[in-house]
C-alpha positions in Angstrom: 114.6 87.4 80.6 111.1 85.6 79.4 112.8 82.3 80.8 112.9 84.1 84.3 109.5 85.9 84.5 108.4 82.6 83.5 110.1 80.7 86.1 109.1 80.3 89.9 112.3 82.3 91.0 110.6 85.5 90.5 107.4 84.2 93.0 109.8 82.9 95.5 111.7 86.3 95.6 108.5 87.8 96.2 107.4 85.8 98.8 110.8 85.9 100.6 110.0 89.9 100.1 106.9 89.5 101.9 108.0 87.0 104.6 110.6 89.8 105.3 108.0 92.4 105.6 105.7 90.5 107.7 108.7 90.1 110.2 109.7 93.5 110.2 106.1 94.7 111.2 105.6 92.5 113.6 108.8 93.1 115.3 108.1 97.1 114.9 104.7 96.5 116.1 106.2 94.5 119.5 108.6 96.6 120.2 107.9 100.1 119.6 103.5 99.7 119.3 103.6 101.6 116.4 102.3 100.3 112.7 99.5 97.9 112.2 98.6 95.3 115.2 99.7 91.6 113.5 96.0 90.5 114.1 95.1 93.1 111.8 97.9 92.2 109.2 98.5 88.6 109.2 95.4 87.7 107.5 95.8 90.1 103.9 99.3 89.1 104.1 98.1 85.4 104.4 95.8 86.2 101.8 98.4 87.2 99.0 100.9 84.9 99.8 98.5 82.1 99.3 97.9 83.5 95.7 101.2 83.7 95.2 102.1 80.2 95.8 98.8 79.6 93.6 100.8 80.8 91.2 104.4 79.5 91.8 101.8 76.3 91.3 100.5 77.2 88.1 103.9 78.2 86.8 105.6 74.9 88.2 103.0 72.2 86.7 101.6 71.4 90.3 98.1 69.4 90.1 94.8 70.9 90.2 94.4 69.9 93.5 97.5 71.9 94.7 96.2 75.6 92.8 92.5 74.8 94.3 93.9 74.5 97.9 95.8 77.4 97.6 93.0 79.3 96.1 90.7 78.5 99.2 93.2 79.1 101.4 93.4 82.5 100.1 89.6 83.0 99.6 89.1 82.2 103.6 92.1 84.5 104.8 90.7 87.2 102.5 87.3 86.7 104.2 88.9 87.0 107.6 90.4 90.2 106.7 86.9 91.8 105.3 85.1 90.4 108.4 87.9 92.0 110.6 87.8 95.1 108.6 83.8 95.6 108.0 82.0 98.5 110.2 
């Protein structure tokens, strides 16, 4: 079990999870106009998927260079969702 909580199989099941979910809502919000508009969504769910694969990159051995892109990447889509969010 430590083997596979240690692995990147457990990341990559959770971002096939949240792949999943992202088309689900945005084919619910298309056709029926009910849930959250995908303008709205996209950038959190950018966000944590970028942290996720800044992990699958920590977990795998991937360069510095690698994590640090993937933890911009995720700083700027989390910025996009405050400044969408902020009243």
């Amino acid at each position: 079990m430590t083997d596979f909580a240690q692995s990147t199989y457990l990341v990559d099941l959770v971002l096939a999870v949240v792949a999943v979910e992202t088309i689900a809502l945005v084919l619910l919000w298309r056709w029926r106009r009910r849930g959250i508009a995908p303008a709205q969504l996209l950038p959190n769910l950018a966000a944590g998927a970028f942290l996720l694969l800044a992990l699958r990159g920590a977990l795998s051995g991937a360069s510095w260079i690698w994590l640090a892109a993937c933890l911009a990447a995720a700083g700027l889509a989390n910025a996009a969702d405050l400044r969408q969010r902020w009243r």
